[in-house]
N, C-alpha and C positions, 0 to 999 in steps of 0.2 A: 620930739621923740620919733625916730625910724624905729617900724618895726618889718623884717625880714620878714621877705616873702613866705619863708614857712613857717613862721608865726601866725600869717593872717591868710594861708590855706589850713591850719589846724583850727585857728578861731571858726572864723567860718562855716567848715565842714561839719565843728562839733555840735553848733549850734543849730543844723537843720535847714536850714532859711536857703542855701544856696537851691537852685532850681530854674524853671520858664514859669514867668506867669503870665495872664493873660485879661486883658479886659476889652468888650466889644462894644460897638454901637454907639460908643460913649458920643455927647455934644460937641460938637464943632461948627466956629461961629462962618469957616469959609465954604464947609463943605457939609453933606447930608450928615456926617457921623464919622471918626477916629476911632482907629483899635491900635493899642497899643500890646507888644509883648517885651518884656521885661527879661533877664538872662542873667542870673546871678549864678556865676562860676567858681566853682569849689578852691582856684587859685585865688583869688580875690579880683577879676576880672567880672566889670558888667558891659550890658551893652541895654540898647531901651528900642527898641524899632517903632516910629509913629507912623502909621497909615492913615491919611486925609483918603477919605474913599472919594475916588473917581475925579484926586489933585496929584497924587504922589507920595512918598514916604521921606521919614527923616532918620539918620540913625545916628544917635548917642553912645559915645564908649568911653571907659572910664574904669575906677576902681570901687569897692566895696567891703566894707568890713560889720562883721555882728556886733552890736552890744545889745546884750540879752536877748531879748524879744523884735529887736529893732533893726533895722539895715539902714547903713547910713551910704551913701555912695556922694564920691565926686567925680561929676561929670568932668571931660577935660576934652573932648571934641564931638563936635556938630558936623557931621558931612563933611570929614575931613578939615574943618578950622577949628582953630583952639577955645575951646571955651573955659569958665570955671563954674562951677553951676554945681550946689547940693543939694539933694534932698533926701530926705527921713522919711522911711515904712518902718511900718508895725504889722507884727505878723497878731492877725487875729484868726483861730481856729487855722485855715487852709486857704488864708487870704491875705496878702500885704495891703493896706490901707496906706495910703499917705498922709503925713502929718508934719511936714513941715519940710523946712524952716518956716517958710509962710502957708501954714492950713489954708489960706484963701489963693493961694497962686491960679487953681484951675476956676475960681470962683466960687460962687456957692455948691458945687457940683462934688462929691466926698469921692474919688476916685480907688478904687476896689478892683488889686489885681489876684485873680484866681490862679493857684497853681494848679501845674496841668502835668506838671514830671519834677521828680527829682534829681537831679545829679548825681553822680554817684563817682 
């Protein structure tokens, strides 16, 4: 099933969840600590920026759509190469958590992106 673009800028927008989020400090096994910021676009456009502090950054872009509580995105390039890559947050209070496809992808580690702005 295709759904038009303005299908899934009204999904989206009505559900809230588009925005920046943010998480800092987080464990990284090369570097002292990763912050990610996350960019969920009221078009249904995302992007994921990972910062290895004091290695360099990586930046993910891709699409997004809500079902319910949930942001489901698939990733489709890596610094410019094609990837396919999904993963599922849940918005809990003013925080997307991640949870899948694989809950353990980051490890034992429950990754908690904090929103910081909304889109509008």
């Amino acid at each position: 099933m295709t759904i038009a673009i303005s299908s899934a800028h009204e999904l989206n927008s009505s559900d809230g969840l588009n925005g920046v989020y943010i998480s800092k400090n987080l464990p990284a096994t090369s570097t002292a600590a990763r912050n990610l910021t996350l960019i969920l676009s009221e078009d249904g456009t995302a992007a994921m920026t990972t910062e290895f502090v004091g290695k360099g950054t990586l930046i993910e872009r891709g699409a997004w759509r809500a079902k319910g509580k949930r942001a489901e995105i698939t990733w489709t390039e890596l610094d410019g190469a094609d990837i396919n890559l999904r993963m599922i947050f849940e918005l809990r209070e003013n925080e997307l958590v991640f949870i899948g496809p694989d809950p353990n992808a980051f490890g034992a580690l429950e990754i908690r992106l904090y929103r910081v702005s909304a889109m509008k």
